[in-house]
VEXMI-882201 format. One record per residue (C-alpha): x, y, z; residue number from 0; residue in one letter. Coordinates in pm, whole numbers, plus 50000, padded with zeros to 5 digits. Layout:
@xx: X&yy: Y&zz: Z&nr: NUM&rest: A
...
***
This chain:
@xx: 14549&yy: 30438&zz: 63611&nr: 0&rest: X
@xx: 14455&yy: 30477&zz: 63220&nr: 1&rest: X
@xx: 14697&yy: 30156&zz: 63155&nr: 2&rest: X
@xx: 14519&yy: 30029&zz: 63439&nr: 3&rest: X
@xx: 14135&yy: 30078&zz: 63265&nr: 4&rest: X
@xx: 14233&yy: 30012&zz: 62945&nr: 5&rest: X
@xx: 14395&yy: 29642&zz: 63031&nr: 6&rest: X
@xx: 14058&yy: 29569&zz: 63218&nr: 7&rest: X
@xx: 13836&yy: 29724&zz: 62878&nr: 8&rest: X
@xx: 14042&yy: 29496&zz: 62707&nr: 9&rest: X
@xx: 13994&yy: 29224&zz: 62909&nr: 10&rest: X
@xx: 13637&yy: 29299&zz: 62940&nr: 11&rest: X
@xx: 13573&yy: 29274&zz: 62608&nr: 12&rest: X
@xx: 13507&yy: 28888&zz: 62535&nr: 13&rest: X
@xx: 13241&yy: 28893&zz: 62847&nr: 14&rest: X
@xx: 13066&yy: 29188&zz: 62649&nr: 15&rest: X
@xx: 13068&yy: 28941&zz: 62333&nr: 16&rest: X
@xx: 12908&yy: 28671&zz: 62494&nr: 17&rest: X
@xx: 12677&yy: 28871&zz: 62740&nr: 18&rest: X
@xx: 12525&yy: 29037&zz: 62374&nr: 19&rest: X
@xx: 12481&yy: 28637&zz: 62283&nr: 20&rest: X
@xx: 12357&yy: 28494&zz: 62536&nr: 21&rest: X
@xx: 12137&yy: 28799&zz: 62589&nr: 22&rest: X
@xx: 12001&yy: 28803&zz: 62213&nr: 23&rest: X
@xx: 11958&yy: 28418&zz: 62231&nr: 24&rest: X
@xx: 11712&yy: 28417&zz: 62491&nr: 25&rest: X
@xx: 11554&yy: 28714&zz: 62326&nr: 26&rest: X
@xx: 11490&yy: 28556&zz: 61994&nr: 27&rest: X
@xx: 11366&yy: 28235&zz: 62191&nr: 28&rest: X
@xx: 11099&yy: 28472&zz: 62334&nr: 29&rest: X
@xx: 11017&yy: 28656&zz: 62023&nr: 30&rest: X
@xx: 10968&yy: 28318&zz: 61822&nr: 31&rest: X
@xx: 10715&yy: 28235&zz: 62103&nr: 32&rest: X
@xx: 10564&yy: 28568&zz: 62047&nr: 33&rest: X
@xx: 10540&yy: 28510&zz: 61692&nr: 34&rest: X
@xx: 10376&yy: 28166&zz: 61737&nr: 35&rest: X
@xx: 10141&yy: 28342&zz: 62043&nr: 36&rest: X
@xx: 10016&yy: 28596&zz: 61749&nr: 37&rest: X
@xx: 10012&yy: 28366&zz: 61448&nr: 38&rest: X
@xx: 09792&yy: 28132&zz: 61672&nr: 39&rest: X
@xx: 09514&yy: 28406&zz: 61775&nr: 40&rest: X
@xx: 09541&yy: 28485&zz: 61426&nr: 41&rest: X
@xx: 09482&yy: 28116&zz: 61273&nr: 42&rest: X
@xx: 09168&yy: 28109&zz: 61492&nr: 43&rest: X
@xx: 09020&yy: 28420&zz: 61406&nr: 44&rest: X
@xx: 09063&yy: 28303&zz: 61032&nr: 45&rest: X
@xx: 08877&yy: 28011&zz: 61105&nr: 46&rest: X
@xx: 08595&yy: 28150&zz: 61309&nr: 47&rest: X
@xx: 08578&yy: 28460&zz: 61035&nr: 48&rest: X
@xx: 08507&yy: 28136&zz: 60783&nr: 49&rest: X
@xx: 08194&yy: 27965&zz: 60964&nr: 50&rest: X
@xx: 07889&yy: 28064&zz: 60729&nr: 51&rest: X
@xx: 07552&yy: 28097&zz: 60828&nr: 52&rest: X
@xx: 07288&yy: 28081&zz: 60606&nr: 53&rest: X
@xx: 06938&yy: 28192&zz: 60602&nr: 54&rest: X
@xx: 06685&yy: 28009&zz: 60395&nr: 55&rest: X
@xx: 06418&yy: 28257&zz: 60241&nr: 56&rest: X
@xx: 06049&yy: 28105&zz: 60205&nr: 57&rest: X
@xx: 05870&yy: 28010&zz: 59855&nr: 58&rest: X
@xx: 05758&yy: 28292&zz: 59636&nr: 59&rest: X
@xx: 05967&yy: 28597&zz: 59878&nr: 60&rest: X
@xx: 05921&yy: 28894&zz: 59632&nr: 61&rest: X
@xx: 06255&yy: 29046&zz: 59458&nr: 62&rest: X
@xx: 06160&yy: 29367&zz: 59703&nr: 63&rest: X
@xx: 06166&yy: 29155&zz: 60023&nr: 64&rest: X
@xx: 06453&yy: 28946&zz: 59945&nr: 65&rest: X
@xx: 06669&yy: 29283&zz: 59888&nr: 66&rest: X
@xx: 06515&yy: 29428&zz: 60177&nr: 67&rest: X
@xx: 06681&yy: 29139&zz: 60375&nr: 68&rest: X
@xx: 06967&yy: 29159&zz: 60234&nr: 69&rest: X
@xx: 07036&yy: 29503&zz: 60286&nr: 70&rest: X
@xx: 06886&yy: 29446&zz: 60661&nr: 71&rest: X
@xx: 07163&yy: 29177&zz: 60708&nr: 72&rest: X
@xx: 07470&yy: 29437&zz: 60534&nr: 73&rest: X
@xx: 07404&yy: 29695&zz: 60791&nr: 74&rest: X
@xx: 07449&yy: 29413&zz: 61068&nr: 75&rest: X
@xx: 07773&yy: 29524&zz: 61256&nr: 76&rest: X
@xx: 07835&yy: 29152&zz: 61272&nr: 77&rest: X
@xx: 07835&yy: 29090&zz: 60963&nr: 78&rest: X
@xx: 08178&yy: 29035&zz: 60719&nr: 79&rest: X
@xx: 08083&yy: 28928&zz: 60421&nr: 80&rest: X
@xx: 07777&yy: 28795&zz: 60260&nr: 81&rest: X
@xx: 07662&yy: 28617&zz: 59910&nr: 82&rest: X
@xx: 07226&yy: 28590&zz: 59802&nr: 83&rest: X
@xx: 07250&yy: 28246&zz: 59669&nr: 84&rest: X
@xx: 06930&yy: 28189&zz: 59385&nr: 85&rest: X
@xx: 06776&yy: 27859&zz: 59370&nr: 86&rest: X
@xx: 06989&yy: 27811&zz: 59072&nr: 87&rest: X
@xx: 07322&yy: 27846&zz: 59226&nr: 88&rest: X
@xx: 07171&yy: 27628&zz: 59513&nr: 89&rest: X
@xx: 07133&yy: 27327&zz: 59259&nr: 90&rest: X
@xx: 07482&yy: 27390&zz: 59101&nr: 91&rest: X
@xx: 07653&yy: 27396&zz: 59453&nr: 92&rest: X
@xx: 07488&yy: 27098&zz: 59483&nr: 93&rest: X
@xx: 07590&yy: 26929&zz: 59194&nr: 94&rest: X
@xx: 07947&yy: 27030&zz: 59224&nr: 95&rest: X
@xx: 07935&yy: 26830&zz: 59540&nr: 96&rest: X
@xx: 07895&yy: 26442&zz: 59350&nr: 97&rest: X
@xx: 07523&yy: 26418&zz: 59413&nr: 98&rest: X
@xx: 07276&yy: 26362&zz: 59082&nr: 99&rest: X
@xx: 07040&yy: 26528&zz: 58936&nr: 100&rest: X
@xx: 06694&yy: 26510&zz: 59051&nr: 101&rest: X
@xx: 06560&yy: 26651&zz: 58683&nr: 102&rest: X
@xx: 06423&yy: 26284&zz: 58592&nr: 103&rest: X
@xx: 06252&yy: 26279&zz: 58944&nr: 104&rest: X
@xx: 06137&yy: 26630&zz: 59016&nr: 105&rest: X
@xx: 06029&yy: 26892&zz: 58804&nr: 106&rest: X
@xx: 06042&yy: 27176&zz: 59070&nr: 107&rest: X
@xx: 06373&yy: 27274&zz: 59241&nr: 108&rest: X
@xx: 06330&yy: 27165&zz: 59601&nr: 109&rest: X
@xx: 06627&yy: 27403&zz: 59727&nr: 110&rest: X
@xx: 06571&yy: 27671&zz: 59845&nr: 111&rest: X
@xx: 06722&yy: 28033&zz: 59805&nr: 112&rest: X
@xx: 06959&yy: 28126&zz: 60097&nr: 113&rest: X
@xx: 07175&yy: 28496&zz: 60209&nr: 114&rest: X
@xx: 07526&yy: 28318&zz: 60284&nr: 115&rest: X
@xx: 07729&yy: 28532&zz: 60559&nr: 116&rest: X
@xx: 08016&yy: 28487&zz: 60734&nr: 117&rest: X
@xx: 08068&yy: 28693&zz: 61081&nr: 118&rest: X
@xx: 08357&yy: 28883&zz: 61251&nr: 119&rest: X
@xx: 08530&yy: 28679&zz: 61476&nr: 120&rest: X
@xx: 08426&yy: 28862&zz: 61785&nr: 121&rest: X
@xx: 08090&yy: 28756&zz: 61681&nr: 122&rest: X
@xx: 08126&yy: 28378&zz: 61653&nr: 123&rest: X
@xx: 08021&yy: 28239&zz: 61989&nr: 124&rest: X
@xx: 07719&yy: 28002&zz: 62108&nr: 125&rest: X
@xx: 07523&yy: 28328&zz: 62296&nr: 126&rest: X
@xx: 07576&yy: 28557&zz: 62023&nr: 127&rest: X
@xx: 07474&yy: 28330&zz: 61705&nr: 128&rest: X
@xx: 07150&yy: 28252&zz: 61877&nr: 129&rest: X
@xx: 07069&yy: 28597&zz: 61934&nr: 130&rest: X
@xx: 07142&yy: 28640&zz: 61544&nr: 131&rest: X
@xx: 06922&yy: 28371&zz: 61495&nr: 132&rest: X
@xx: 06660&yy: 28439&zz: 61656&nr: 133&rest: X
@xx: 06659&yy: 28772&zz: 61518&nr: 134&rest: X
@xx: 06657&yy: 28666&zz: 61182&nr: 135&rest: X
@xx: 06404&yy: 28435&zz: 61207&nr: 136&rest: X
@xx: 06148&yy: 28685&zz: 61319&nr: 137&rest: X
@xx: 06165&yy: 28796&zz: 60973&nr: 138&rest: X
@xx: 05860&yy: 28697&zz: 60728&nr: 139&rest: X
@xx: 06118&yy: 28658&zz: 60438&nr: 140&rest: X
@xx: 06338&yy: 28400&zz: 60664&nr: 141&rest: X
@xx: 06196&yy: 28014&zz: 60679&nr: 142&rest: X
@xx: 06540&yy: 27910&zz: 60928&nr: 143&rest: X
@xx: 06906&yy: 28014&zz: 60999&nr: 144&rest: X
@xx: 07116&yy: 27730&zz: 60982&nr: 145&rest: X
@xx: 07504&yy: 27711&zz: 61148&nr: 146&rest: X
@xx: 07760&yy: 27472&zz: 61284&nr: 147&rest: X
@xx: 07644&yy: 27467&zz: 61614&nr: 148&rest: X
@xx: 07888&yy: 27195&zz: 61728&nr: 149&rest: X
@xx: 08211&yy: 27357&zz: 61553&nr: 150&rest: X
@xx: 08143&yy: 27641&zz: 61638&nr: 151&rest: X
@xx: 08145&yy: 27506&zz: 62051&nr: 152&rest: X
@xx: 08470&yy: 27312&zz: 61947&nr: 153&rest: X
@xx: 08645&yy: 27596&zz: 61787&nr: 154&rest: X
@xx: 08590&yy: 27871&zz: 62076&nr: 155&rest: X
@xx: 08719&yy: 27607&zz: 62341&nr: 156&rest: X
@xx: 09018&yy: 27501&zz: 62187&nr: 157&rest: X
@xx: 09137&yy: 27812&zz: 62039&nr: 158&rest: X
@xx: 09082&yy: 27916&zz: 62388&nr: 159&rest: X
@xx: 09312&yy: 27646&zz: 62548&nr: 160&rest: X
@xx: 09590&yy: 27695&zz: 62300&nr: 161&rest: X
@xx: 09615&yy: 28058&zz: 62300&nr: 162&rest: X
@xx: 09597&yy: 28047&zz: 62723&nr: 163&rest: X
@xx: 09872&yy: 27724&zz: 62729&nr: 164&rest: X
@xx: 10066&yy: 27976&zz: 62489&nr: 165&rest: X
@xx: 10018&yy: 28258&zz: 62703&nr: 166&rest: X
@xx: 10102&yy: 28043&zz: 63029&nr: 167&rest: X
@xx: 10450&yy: 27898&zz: 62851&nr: 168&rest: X
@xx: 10531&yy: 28305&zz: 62744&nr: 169&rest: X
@xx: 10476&yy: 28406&zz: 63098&nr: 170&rest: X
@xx: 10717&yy: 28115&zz: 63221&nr: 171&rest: X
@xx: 10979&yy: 28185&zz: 62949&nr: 172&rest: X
@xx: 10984&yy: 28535&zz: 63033&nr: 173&rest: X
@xx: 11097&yy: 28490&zz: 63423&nr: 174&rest: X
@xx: 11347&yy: 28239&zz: 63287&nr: 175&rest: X
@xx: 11442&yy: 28476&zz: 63000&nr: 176&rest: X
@xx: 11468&yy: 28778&zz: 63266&nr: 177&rest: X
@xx: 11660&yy: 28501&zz: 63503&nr: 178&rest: X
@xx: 11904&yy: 28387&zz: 63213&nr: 179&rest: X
@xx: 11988&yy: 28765&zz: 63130&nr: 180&rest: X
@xx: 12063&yy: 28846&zz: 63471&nr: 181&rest: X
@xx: 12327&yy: 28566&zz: 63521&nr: 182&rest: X
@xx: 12432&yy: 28672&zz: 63190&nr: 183&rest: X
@xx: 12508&yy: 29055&zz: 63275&nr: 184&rest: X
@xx: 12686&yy: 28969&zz: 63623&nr: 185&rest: X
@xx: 12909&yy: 28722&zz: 63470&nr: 186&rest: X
@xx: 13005&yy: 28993&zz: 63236&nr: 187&rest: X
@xx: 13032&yy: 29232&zz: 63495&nr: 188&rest: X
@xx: 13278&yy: 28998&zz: 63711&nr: 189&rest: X
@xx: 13538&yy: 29038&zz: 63497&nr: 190&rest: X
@xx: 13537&yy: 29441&zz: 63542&nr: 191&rest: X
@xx: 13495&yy: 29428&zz: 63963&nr: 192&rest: X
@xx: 13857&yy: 29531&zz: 63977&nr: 193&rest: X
@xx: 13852&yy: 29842&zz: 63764&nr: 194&rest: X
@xx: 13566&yy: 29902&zz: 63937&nr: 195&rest: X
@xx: 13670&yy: 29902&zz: 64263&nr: 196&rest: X
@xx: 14025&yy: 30064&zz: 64134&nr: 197&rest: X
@xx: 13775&yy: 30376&zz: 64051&nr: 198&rest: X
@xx: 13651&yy: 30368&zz: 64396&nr: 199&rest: X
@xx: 13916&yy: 30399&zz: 64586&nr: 200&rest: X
@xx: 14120&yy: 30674&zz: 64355&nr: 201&rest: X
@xx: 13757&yy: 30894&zz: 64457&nr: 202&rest: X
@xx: 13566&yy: 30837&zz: 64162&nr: 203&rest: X
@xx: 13214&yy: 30877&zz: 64268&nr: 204&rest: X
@xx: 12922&yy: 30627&zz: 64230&nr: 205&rest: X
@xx: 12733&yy: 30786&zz: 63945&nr: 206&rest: X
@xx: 13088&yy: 30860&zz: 63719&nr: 207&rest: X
@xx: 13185&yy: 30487&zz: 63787&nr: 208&rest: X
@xx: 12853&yy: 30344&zz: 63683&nr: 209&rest: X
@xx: 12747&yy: 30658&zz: 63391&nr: 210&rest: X
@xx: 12977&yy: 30451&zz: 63139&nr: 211&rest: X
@xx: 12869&yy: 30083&zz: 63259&nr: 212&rest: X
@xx: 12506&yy: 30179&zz: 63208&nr: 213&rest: X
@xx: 12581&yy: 30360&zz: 62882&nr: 214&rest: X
@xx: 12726&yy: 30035&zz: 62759&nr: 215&rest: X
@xx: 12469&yy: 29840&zz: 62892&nr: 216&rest: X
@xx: 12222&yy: 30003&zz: 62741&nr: 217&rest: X
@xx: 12404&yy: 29986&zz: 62356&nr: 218&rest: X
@xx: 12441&yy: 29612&zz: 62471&nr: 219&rest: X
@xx: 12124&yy: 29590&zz: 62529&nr: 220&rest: X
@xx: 11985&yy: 29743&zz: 62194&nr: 221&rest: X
@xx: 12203&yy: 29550&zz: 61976&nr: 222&rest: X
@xx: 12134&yy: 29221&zz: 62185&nr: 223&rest: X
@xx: 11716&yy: 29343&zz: 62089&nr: 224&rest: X
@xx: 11833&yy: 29389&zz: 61713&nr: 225&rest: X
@xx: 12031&yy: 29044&zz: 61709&nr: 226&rest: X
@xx: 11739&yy: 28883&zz: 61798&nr: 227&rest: X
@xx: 11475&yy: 29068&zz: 61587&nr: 228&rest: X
@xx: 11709&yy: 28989&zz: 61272&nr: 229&rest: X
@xx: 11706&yy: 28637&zz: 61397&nr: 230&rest: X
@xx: 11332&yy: 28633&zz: 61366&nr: 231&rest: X
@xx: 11306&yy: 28818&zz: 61063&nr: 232&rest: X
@xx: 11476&yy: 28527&zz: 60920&nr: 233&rest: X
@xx: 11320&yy: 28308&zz: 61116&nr: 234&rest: X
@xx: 11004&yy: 28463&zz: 61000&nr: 235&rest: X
@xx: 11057&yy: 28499&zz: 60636&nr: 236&rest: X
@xx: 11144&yy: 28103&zz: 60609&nr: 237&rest: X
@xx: 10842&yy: 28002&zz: 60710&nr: 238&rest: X
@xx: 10643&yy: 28236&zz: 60476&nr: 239&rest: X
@xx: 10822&yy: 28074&zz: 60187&nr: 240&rest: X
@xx: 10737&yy: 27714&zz: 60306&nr: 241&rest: X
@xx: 10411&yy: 27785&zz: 60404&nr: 242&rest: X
@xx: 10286&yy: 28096&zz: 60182&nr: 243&rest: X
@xx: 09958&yy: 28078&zz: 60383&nr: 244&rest: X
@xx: 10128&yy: 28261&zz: 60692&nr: 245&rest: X
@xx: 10151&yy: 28556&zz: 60462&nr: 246&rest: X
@xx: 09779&yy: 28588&zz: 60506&nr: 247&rest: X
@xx: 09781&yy: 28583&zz: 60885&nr: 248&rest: X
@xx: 10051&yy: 28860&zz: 60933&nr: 249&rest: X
@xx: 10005&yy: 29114&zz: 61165&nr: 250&rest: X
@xx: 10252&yy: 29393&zz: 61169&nr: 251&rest: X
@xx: 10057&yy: 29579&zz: 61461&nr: 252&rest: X
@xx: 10119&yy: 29302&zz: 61689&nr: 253&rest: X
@xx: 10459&yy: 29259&zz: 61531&nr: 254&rest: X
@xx: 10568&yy: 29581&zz: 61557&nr: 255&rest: X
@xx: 10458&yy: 29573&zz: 61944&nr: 256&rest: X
@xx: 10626&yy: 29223&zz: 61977&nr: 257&rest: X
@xx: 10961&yy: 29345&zz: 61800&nr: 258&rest: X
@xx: 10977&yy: 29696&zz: 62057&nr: 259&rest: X
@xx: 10922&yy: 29511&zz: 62369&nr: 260&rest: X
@xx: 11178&yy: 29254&zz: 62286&nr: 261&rest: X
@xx: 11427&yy: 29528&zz: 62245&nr: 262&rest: X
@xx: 11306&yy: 29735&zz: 62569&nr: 263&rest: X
@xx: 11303&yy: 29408&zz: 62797&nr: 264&rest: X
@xx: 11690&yy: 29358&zz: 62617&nr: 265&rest: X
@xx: 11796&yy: 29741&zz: 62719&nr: 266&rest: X
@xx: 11567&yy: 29721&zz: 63082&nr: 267&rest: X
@xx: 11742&yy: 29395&zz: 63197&nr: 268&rest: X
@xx: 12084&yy: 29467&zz: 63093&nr: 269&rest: X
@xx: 12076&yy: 29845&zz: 63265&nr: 270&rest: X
@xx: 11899&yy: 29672&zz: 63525&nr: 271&rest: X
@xx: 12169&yy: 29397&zz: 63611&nr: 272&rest: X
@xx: 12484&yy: 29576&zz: 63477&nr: 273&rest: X
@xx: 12374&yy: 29895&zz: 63767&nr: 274&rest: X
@xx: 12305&yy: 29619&zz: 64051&nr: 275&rest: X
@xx: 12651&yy: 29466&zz: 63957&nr: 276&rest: X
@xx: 12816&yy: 29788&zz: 63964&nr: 277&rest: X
@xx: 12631&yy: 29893&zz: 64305&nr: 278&rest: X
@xx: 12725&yy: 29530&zz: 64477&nr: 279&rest: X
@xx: 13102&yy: 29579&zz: 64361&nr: 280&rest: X
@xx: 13104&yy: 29919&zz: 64520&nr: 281&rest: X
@xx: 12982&yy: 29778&zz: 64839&nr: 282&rest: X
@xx: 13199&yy: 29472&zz: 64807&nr: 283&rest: X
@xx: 13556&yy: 29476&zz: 65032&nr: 284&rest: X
@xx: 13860&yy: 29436&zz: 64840&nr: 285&rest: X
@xx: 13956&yy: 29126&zz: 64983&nr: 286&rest: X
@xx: 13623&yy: 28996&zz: 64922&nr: 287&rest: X
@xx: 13626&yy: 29023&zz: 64542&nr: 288&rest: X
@xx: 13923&yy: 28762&zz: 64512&nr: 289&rest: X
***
């Protein structure tokens, strides 16, 4: 009987191999998805977190109004950043863009002085920049509120589209990544249906034939997880270095999350299949399982 179940471990042991493969294969395909599911929400918070709005003061706004409004707009919850640009740095900005001088034309500086701000990304939509707007207008010191109306209306709807055709593909991959692990785990588990049965019918019970399976499962399961979270470490760590920008957008609450449920859909599936092989085995004739 020991000769017996160690012949079949033995033999068993090249299934194991290629069930952890073809296990953490699938897993890193899902986890690079992940990865590209994040980085994408990320990229278009970044760009909605860069839309400015400005708001132009009027003529001859007293020093204590103008700081007045800008400490009105720094208590904003909305707000993320913001810059008081003087009619001075108005006429360098634009200068530094290519246009000339209007010195030999104008005496006066027709620009006016503006309170630059960019908003938190939960903040940029159509509804809630008018509200801002029309807030801000109200105020005596404020002549208009200027924005990006029509990239701002672009942006939300396709960062919308590409994060919910991401989230659609994820959602498809992971049926075919829970399918693929399945028909991974039985084949694995075909090669063990005689000791298996062998077990049965010398009186081993149920839960002490399937106890070590499921242990083993389980370990295969963890290191299939790890396989694939070293593959996307890798994976992960290339792409910083050829594009250093991703550095910027990384996320390592959502990666953490993304790197633990890779690892407990890799133990969940392979208990999961590895106990339904063992239970159908059990059930299985003798003759059938030639």
């Amino acid at each position: 009987m020991a000769q017996i179940g160690k012949g079949s471990a033995k033999r068993s042991q090249p299934s194991y191999f290629m069930s952890i493969l073809g296990v953490s294969l699938v897993l890193f395909i899902l986890g690079v998805l992940g990865w590209i599911v994040i980085n994408a929400n990320k990229l278009g918070n970044y760009f909605k977190e860069n839309i400015e709005v400005r708001a132009y003061l009027r003529e001859n706004v007293s020093p204590r109004d103008s700081t007045a409004l800008v400490y009105y707009l720094s208590q904003k919850p909305y707000v993320k950043s913001y810059t008081y640009v003087t009619k001075e740095m108005a006429r360098q900005r634009f200068l530094a863009d290519g246009n000339n001088d209007w010195k030999n034309v104008l005496e006066a500086n027709p620009l006016q002085a503006s309170i630059d701000f960019t908003l938190k990304n939960q903040y940029v939509d159509s509804t809630t920049l008018a509200d801002i707007k029309k807030d801000l207008e109200q105020n005596v010191s404020v002549s208009d509120v200027q924005y990006p109306t029509s990239l701002v209306n672009t942006l939300n709807k396709n960062v919308g589209k590409i994060i919910l055709i991401l989230l659609s593909i994820a959602v498809v991959l992971c049926i075919v990544v829970i399918v693929l692990i399945d028909n991974t785990i039985k084949l694995a588990m075909f090669s063990n249906r005689f000791l298996i049965k062998t077990m049965q019918m010398v009186g081993a019970t149920r839960g002490f034939i399937a106890r070590p399976m499921d242990s083993r499962a389980i370990l295969n399961g963890l290191i299939s997880g790890l396989i694939a979270l070293a593959g996307m470490a890798a994976l992960v760590f290339f792409a910083e270095n050829q594009l250093p920008e991703l550095k910027a957008m990384r996320d390592f609450k959502w990666l953490g999350l993304l790197a633990a449920g890779i690892i407990v859909l890799g133990i969940l599936i392979s208990l999961f299949s590895t106990h339904r092989s063992v239970v159908k085995y059990l059930r299985m004739k003798l003759d059938d399982l030639y």
